[in-house]
N, C-alpha and C positions, 0 to 999 in steps of 0.2 A: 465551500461557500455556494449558494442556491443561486442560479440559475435569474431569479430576478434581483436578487441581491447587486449581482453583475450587474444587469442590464441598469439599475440606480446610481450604483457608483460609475459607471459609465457613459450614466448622464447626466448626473452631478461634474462630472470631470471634465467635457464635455463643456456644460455651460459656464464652468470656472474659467476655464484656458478660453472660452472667447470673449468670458464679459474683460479676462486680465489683457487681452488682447484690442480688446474695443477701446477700453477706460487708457491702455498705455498711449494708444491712437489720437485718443481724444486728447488726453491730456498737453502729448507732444503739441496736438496741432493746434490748442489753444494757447501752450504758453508760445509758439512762434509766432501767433497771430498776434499778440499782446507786447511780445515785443517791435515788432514792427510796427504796430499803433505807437508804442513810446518812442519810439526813434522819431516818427513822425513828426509828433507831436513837439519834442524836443529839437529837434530840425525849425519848427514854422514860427514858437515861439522865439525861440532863437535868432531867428531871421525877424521877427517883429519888433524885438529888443532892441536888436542892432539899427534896424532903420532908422527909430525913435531917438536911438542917440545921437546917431549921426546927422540927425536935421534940429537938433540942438546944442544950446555953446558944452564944450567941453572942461568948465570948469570942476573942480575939483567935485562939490558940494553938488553937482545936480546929476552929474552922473553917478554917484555915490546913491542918491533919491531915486532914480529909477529905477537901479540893479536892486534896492532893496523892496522899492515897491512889488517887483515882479515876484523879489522873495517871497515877501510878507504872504501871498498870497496862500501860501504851506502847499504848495503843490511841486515842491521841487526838494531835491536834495542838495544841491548846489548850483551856484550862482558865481562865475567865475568872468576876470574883467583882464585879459593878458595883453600886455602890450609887444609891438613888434618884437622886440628882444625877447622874448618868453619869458619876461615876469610877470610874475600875478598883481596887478592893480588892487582889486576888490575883490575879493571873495566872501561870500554867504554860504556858509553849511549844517545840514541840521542831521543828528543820528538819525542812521534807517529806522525805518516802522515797519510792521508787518499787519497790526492791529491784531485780530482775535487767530490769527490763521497761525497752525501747529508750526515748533520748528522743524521738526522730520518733514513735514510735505515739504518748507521751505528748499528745505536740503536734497531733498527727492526733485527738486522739480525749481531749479532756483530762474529766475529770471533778469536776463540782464535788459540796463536800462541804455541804451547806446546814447552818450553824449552830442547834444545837438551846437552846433559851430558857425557862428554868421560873423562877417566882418564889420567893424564900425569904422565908417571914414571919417576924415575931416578935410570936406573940401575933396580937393582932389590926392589928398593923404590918407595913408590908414591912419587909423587912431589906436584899434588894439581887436582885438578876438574875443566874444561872448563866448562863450562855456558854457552851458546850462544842461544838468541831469534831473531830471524827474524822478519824482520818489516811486518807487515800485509795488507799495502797498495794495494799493487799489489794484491794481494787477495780479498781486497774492490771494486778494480779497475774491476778485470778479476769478480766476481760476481754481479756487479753493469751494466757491459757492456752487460753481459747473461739476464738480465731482461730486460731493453732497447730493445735488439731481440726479448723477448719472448713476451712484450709490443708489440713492432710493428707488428711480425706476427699473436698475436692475432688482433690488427686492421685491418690488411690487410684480414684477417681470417672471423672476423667479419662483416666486409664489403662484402665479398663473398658471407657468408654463408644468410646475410640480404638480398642481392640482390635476392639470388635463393630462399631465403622464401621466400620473396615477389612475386615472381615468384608462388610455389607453393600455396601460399595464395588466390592468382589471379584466378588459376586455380580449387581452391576449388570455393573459391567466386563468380565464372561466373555460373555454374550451380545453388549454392544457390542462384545468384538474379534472375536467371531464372525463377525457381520454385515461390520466389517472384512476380515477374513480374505474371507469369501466376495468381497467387493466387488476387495480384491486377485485373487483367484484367477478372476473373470469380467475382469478387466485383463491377464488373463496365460491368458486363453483356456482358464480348465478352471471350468466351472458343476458346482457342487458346491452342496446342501443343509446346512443346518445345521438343528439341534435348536431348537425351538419356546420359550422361556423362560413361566416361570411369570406373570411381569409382566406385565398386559397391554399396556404401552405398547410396553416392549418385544416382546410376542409377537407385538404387529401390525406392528411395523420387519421381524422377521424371516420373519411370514407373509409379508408382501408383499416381501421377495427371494426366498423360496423360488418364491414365484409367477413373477415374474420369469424366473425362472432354469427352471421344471417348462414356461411358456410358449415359452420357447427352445427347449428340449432336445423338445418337443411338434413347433414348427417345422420344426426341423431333420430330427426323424426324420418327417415325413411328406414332408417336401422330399426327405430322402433316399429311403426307398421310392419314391417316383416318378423319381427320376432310377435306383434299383436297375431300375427295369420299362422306362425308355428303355434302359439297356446290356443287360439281356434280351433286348430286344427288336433290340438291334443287333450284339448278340457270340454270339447263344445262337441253336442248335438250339432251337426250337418246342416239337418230339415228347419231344426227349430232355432237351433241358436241355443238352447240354454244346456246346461249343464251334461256330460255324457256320465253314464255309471260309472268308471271309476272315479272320477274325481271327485261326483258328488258323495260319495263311499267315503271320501278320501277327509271331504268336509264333515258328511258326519261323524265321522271317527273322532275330529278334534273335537266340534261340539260336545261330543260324550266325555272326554278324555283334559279337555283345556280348562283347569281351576277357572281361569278369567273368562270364559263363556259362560252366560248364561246359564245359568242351574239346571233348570228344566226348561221344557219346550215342547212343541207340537211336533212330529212329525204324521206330512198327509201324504196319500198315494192315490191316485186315480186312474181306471185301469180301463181302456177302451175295449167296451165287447167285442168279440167277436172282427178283428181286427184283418184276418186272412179271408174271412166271409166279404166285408167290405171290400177289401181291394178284388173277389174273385169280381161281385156283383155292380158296382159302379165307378170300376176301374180304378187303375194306382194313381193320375191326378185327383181324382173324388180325394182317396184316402191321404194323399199326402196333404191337401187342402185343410182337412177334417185335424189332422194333428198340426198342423202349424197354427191353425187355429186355438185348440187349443194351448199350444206351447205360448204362444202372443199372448194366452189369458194370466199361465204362469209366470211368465216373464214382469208381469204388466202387475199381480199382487204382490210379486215378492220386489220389484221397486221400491213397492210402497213401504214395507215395515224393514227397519234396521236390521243387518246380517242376516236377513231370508235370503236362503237358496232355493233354484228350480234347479228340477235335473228331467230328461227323458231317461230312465235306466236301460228300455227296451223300446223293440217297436209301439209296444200297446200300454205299458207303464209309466206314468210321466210322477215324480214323486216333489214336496215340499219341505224346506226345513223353514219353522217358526219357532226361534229363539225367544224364548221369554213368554212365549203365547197360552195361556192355559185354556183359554174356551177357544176353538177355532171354528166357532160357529158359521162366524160372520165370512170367515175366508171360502166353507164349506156351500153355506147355500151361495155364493156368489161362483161358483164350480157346477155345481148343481143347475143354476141359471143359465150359464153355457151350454152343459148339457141340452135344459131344454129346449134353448132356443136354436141350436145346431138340426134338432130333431124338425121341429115346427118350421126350419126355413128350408126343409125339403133337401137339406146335404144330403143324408140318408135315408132312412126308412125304417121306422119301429123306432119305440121307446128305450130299450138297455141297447141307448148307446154309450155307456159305460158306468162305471161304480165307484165307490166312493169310502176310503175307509184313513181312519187318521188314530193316533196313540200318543199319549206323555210319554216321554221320556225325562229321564235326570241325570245328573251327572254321576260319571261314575258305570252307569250302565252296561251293559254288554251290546257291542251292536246286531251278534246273531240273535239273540234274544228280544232284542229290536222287530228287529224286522222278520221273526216268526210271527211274534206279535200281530205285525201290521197283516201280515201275510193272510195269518187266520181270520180279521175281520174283514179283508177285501174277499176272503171264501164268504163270507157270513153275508155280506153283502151282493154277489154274485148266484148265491139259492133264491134272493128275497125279487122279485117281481116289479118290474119295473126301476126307475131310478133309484138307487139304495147308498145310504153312508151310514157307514158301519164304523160305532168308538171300539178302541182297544186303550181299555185306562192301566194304565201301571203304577196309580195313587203314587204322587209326586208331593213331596209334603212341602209346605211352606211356613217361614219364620213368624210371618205375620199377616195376620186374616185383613187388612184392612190395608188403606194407605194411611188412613190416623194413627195405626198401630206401627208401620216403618219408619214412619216420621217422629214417632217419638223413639223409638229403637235408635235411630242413623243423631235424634239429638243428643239423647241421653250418651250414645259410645264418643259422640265429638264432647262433649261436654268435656266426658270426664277421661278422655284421653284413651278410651280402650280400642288405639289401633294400634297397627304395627306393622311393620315390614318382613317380611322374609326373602329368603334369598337365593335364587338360582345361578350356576355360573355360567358366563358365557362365552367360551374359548375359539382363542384362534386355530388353525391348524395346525401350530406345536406345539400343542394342550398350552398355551399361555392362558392368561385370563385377560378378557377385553375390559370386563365391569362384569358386576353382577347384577342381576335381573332381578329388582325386589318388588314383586306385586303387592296392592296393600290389603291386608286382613282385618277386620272388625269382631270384635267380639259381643255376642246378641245380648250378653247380660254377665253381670259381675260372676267372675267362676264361670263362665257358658260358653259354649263353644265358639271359635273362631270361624267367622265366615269366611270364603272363597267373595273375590268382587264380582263375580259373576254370580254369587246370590243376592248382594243387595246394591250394586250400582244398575243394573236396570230401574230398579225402584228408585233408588235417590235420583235419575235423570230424568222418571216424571214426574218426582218431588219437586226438580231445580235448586238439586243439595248437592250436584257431583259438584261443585267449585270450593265448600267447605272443606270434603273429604281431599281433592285433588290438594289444596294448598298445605294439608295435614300432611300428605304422603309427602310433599317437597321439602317439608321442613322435618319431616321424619329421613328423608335421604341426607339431607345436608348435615344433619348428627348422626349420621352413619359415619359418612365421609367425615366429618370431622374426630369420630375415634377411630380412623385409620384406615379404612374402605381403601381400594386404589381407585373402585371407580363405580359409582350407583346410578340405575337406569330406572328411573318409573314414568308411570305409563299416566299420562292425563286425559283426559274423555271430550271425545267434539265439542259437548254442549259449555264444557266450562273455557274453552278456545274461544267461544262466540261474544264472548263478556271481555266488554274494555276494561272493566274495574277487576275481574280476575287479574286481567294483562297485567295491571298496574300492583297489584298486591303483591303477584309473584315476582312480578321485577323488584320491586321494593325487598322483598323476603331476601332475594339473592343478592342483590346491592349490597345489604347489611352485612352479606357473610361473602364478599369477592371473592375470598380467595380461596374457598372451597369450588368455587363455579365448574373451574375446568375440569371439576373429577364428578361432574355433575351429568349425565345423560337424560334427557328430557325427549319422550316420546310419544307420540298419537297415534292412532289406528288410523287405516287407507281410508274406511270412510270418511270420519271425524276430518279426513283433512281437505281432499277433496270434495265433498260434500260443501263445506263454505270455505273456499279455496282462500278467496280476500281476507277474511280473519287469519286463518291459518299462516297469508305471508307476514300479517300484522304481527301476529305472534313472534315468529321467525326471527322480525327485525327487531322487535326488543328486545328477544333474548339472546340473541347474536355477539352483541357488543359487550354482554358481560363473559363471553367465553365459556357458555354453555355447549355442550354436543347435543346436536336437533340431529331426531328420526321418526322413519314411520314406519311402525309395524306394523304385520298383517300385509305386506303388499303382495302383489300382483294380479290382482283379481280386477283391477283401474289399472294394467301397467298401460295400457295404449294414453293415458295421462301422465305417461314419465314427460313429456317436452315440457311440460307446464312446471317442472322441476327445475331448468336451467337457471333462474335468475333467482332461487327459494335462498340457496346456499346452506342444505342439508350433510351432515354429514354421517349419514348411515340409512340403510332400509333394513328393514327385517321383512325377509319373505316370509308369509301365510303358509303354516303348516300343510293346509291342505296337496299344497304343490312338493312337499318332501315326504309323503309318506310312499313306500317303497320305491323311491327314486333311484333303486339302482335296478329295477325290474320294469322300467318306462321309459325306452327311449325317444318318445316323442316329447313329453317333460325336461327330460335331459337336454335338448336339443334349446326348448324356449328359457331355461334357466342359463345355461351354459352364456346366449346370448344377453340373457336379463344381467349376469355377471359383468360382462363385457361393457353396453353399454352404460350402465353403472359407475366402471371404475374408469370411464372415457370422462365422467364429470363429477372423477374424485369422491365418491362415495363408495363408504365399507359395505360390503354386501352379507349378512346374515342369516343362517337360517335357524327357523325356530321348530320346535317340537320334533326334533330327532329320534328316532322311538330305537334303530336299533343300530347296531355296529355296521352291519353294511350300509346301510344309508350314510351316515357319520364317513365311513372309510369314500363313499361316490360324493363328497362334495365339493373335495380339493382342484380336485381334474374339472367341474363346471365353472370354478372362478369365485367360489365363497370363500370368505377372509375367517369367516368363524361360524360360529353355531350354540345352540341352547337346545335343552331338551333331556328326555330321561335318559339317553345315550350319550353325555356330554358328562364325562367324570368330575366328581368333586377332587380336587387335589387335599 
């Protein structure tokens, strides 16, 4: 029985036992007061009757007229005329009356009428003894009509006093499901505060989960700023801040290598002349100033476009990855621009203050071949005289020459159904299978080749068609899982997150099929979710309650936003390939993952990693604290 159930019948039982305590009070102390009015009463008449005889003749006939007249009156039940000897002279009597009142109260609650007794003289004689009893009706009546009041003001009473319990019950109970609610919502991995109540019993229940909960959330964010200054300190340029050589090696590798990136892209490199001349000639703050400078230029375009990376690879090389980018014109003279204006605000001296060289890439690529590529035009650029950027084209082909021509491509495949799923697995560390990993494929024309989503969801997200294809891929996992899947994971895109009518379509979509849900994984990339964090919880909480599994892939690149995690109530990340490639040859990597594990599974989330490439990476992932992994290193069973 609950808790307020109790506290009802408690106080239901309660006002039972005192109205039956009041009403038995009352009652008592009305029917004694009622009889002693009749006794009274019967006493005075009594004494009135008798007077009246006795200062009249005592003939047969008029005493006989008096005791009836007093009858007549119907206010008595007997009328009784004894003479000295105790016989009855006269007597009048009429059956009792009760009038409308029950015989149970009668019987409950009987009242007696005490007979009233006066003497009649004659002369200086008695004559005989008056009798007289009152009838008791009206006493039934006037005690029977006082309980009926005491009856309905306790209803009316009742009903008051239930409304404002209720009232106060309400007001107990909002704090208590509070504190509930929180207690659910640290079970389901999102620490959230609640409001202090006025009660002190209650305000200390709830001080001390907030405490609870501000201690955690305390924990975690100083756990995380330190493991933020270990990936600093193992992914990051020093000077600049942005990206060091291996890592960003590390990102381009998956860029070449990850179906779901972007097909083709830019990569640009920029290469400061003469770098050891400068620092001889106007000293190492000059030249440290001179690159941070520009590293704040890189830092500052690759903000701006979706999945760009900056990197410093060397002292005098600072390089750019541009996913999706085919002219990088615009990026280039805005480099170029630096360039001159570094030169013209007197930092240094002379014109090749550095050069400029950029190349397509596609998928599938080689990255040594890459970056000879790039190599040989920043040569081509560093013979030519003054400022120079030099292309390295590697003719990167595309599906369709237009945005009119993708938009009818991405309608015509939704139309008529030509996508699909495929499927990668993704294992714990006893080769189990967690779910599998089904990114979605399109195919560009009847019979024609299958696209990778990283050939045409760039385009469908300047279309504002990734929320068709997204809801396609979800109802293509749900009839996975429905012929048998144990567990399907697809991946849905920032921009279709930001749509309430998405929200609602896919919730609807999963509603229909509940009970596939919970074999259901539903995932977002680190930007797509950080990026507009408020959709993203919006998201969260709709899909929540039908027993979906929410993640984000691609993480750690925004880990110093894990604290913004604790009230999401996620259950999984996938770390960004970039952070496992040869991860058992890095122990500064090792170090930030190891921790990235830990605080993780402090707030109940499965940790992942993705694009495994070889067995020793796969065999280093157990000992950092990953639950499982994906990748070409990850056996099919």
């Amino acid at each position: 029985m609950s808790l307020f159930r109790q506290l009802w019948l408690a106080v239901i039982a309660s006002t039972v036992i005192a109205f039956a305590g009041s009403f038995l009070a009352s009652m008592l102390t009305a029917r004694h007061y009622l009889e002693h009015q009749l006794a009274i009463k019967n006493s005075d008449n009594a004494s009135s009757l008798a007077l009246s005889m006795s200062q009249l003749e005592k003939d047969p006939i008029t005493v006989e007229l008096q005791v009836a007249a007093m009858f007549d009156s119907g206010q008595y039940a007997a009328v009784r005329l004894i003479d000295p000897e105790g016989k009855t002279m006269i007597e009048k009597t009429s059956p009792a009356m009760a009038g409308d009142v029950p015989a149970w109260f009668i019987r409950l609650f009987p009242v007696a009428s005490q007979p009233g007794l006066a003497q009649v003289s004659a002369g200086w004689n008695q004559f005989g003894t008056i009798e007289l009893v009152s009838h008791s009706q009206f006493a039934y009546q006037e005690l029977w009509d006082g309980c009926l009041k005491l009856v309905a003001w306790f209803l009316i009473g009742g009903c008051f006093m239930g409304l404002l319990g209720m009232q106060l019950l309400r007001n107990i109970k909002r704090p208590l499901d509070a504190v509930v609610g929180q207690a659910q919502a640290i079970s389901e991995r999102r620490f959230i505060r609640i409001a202090e109540p006025a009660a002190p019993e209650l305000k200390s229940l709830a001080s001390a989960m907030n405490a609870m909960v501000e201690r955690l959330q305390a924990m975690f964010a100083e756990e995380a700023a330190r493991l933020e200054q270990v990936r600093r300190e193992a992914t990051l340029d020093n000077l600049t801040g942005l990206a060091n050589r291996a890592f960003f090696l590390n990102q381009l590798e998956a860029a070449l290598s990850d179906d779901d990136a972007a097909s083709n892209g830019t990569l640009l490199m920029l290469r400061v002349a003469d770098l050891a001349g400068i620092n001889k000639r106007a000293g190492r703050e000059t030249a440290d100033e001179l690159l941070r400078r520009i590293g704040g230029k890189f830092a500052e375009i690759a903000a701006s476009k979706p999945g760009a990376a900056a990197a410093r690879l060397n002292g005098a090389d600072f390089a750019m990855l541009l996913p999706g980018v085919q002219d990088p014109t615009a990026t280039a003279e805005q480099l170029l621009s630096l360039l001159r204006d570094l030169s013209s605000a007197g930092l240094i001296d002379g014109e090749r203050i550095g050069h400029l060289a950029s190349g397509l890439y596609r998928h599938g690529q080689g990255i040594g071949n890459l970056l000879s590529q790039i190599d040989a035009a920043l040569a081509s650029a560093e013979n030519q005289s003054g400022l120079a950027w030099c292309r390295a084209e590697t003719g990167c082909e595309q599906h369709a020459a237009s945005n009119a021509d993708w938009k009818k491509l991405l309608e015509g495949a939704i139309e008529t159904q030509r996508l699909r799923l495929i499927d990668f697995p993704v294992a714990g560390n006893r080769g189990q299978l967690l779910h599998l990993e089904c990114p979605l494929r399109l195919q560009a024309s009847e019979n024609g080749e299958w696209l990778a989503a990283g050939s045409f969801m760039p385009m469908a997200s300047r279309l504002s068609m990734t929320t068709e294809l997204d809801l396609a891929a979800a109802r293509l996992a749900l009839d996975r899982v429905a012929a048998g899947a144990a567990a399907v994971a697809v991946n849905l895109s920032g921009e279709s997150i930001l749509s309430a009518a998405f929200r609602s379509s896919l919730q609807a979509l999963i509603s229909s099929r509940r009970e596939l849900a919970p074999r259901l994984w539903l995932e977002v990339s680190e930007i797509g979710a950080f990026q507009h964090f408020a959709e993203f919880h919006a998201f969260c909480d709709a899909m929540r309650p039908l027993g979906c599994r929410l993640g984000i892939e691609h993480f750690g690149r925004q880990f110093s936003e894990i604290g913004r995690l604790h009230h999401i109530g996620l259950d999984y990340l996938k770390v960004d390939g970039s952070f496992i490639r040869a991860i058992n040859t890095q122990p500064g990597n090792q170090a930030f993952l190891k921790g990235l594990c830990s605080i993780a599974h402090n707030i109940g989330l499965t940790v992942i990693a993705e694009g495994v490439q070889t067995a020793e990476e796969l065999a280093t992932l157990p000992d950092l604290g990953f639950d499982g992994a994906t990748g070409p290193a990850v056996p099919r069973n």
